[in-house]
C-alpha positions in Angstrom: -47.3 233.2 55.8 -46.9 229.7 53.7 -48.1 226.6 54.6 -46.8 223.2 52.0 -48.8 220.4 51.9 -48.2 217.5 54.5 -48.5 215.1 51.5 -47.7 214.8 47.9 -51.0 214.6 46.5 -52.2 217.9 46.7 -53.1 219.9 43.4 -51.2 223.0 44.6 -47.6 223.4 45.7 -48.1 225.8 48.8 -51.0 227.8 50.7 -50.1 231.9 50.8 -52.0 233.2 53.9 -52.5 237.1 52.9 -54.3 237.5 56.5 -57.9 237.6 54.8 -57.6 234.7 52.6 -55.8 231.7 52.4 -54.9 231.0 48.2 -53.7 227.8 46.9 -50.4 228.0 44.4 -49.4 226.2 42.0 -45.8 226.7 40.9 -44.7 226.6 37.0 -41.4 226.6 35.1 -41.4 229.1 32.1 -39.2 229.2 29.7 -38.4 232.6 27.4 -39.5 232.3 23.9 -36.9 233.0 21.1 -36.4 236.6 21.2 -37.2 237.2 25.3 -40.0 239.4 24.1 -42.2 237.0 26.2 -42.3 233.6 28.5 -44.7 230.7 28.4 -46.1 228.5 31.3 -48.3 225.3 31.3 -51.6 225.1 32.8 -51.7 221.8 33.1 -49.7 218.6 35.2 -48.6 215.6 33.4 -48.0 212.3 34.2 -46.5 209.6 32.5 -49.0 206.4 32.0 -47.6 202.9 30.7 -49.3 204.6 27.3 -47.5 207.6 27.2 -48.3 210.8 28.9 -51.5 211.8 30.3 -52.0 216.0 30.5 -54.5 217.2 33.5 -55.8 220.8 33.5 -55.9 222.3 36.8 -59.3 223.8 38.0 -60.3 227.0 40.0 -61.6 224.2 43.0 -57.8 223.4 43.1 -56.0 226.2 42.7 -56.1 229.9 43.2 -53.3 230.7 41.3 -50.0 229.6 39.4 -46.9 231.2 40.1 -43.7 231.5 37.9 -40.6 233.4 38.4 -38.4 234.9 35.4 -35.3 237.1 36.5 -35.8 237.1 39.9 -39.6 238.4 39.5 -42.2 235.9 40.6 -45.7 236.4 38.8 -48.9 235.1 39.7 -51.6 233.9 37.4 -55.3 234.2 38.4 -56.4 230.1 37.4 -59.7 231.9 36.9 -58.9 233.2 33.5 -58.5 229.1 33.2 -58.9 227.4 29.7 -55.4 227.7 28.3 -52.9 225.0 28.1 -50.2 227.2 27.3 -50.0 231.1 28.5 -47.6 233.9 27.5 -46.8 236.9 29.5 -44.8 239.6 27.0 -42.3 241.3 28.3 -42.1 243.8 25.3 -44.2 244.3 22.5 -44.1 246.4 19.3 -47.5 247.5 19.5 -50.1 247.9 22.4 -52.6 245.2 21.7 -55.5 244.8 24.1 -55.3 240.7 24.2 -51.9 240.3 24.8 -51.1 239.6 28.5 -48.5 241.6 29.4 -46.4 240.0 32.2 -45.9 243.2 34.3 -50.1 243.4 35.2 -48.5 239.6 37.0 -46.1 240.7 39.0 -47.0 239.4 42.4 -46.5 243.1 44.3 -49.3 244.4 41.4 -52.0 241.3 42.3 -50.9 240.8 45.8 -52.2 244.8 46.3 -55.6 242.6 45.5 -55.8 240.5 48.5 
């Protein structure tokens, strides 16, 4: 089941209810990078200020995790493995590197078998 927010103000976009747990989501556009060997998401909101814009990093006491869909495949992001502003998820890779994230370990039916 999802619940939204009654109100605007909420860190997170929507609440997923797995039966157990209830997570808090944040949704993110991603954009492919040049190639499509891998797409990038933002950890962060912004906000524009009368002095520009003002970037706020989302924390694990307001989110759960950040959801992004690429070709009709949604991913979820644990926002414990915080401290990035930026993520990639690859799609393909030449070689099998142990720190790249690879966006299939994302796929929501993989971490949803978690809940």
């Amino acid at each position: 089941m999802i619940s939204k927010p009654l109100f605007d103000n909420a860190r997170y976009d929507f609440i997923l209810d797995t039966g157990e747990k209830l997570l808090r989501i944040q949704v993110k556009t991603s954009a492919w990078n040049e190639d499509h060997s891998a797409f990038t998401f933002n950890g962060y909101s912004q906000h524009s200020t009368g002095n520009g814009n003002k970037r706020m990093k989302y924390t694990t006491k307001e989110v759960d995790y950040f959801m992004t869909e690429k070709d009709g495949i949604f991913y979820l992001y644990p926002a414990e493995e915080q401290g990035f502003i930026t993520r990639s998820l690859r799609v393909t890779s030449k070689q099998n590197q142990a720190h790249i994230k690879y966006a299939k370990d994302y796929e929501f039916e993989e971490v949803s078998k978690n809940f």
